[in-house]
N, C-alpha and C positions, 0 to 999 in steps of 0.2 A: 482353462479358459484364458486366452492371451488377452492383454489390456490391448484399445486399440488405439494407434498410431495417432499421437497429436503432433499438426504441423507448425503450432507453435511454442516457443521454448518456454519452459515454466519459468515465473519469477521467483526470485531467490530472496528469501526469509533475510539472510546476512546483508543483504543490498537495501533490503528497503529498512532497513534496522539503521544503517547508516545512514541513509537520509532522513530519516527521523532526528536520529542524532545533530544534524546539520540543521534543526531547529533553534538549538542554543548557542550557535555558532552566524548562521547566514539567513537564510530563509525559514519560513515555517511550510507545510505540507509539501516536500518534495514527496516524499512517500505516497500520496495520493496521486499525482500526477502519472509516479509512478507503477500505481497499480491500474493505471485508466479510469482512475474517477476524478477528472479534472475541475468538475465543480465544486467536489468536497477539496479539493487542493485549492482553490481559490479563496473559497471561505477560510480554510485553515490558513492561509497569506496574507489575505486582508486583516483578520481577528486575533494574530500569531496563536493559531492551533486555540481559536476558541478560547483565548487569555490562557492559556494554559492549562488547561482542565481537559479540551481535549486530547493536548500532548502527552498527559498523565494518561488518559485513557488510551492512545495508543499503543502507551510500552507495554501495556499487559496485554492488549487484543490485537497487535499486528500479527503476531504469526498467523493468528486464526483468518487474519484478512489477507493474507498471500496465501494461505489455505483454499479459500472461499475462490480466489479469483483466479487459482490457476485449478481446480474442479471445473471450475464455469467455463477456462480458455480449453483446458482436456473436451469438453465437452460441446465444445464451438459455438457458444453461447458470447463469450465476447471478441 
């Protein structure tokens, strides 16, 4: 059974991992923006990642959330 052809390019685990990273550094929720949930990156901008608690909760659940949303763009869902 061949997988079928997505016309858009998956996001990359190591990329949104660095802009996570760029929380303690410059902004907070690039990594949102950059998965296309731009309201959750807004909130994590305004709040710096939810005072930090959700910044914590990202490092352990981002991969599963670049997981989640390149299934959903395979699937042309977003």
């Amino acid at each position: 059974m061949t997988r079928p052809y997505s016309p858009v390019p998956p996001k990359d685990v190591g990329v949104a991992y660095v802009f996570w990273a760029l929380t303690f550094v410059l902004i907070a929720g690039l990594q949102h923006f950059y998965l296309g949930r731009p309201l959750r990156g807004i909130i994590w901008l305004l709040t710096w990642g939810l005072f930090g608690i959700g910044t914590i909760y990202d490092l352990f659940t981002l991969r599963g959330q670049v997981h989640n949303v390149n299934a959903r763009r395979a699937r042309g869902w977003a």
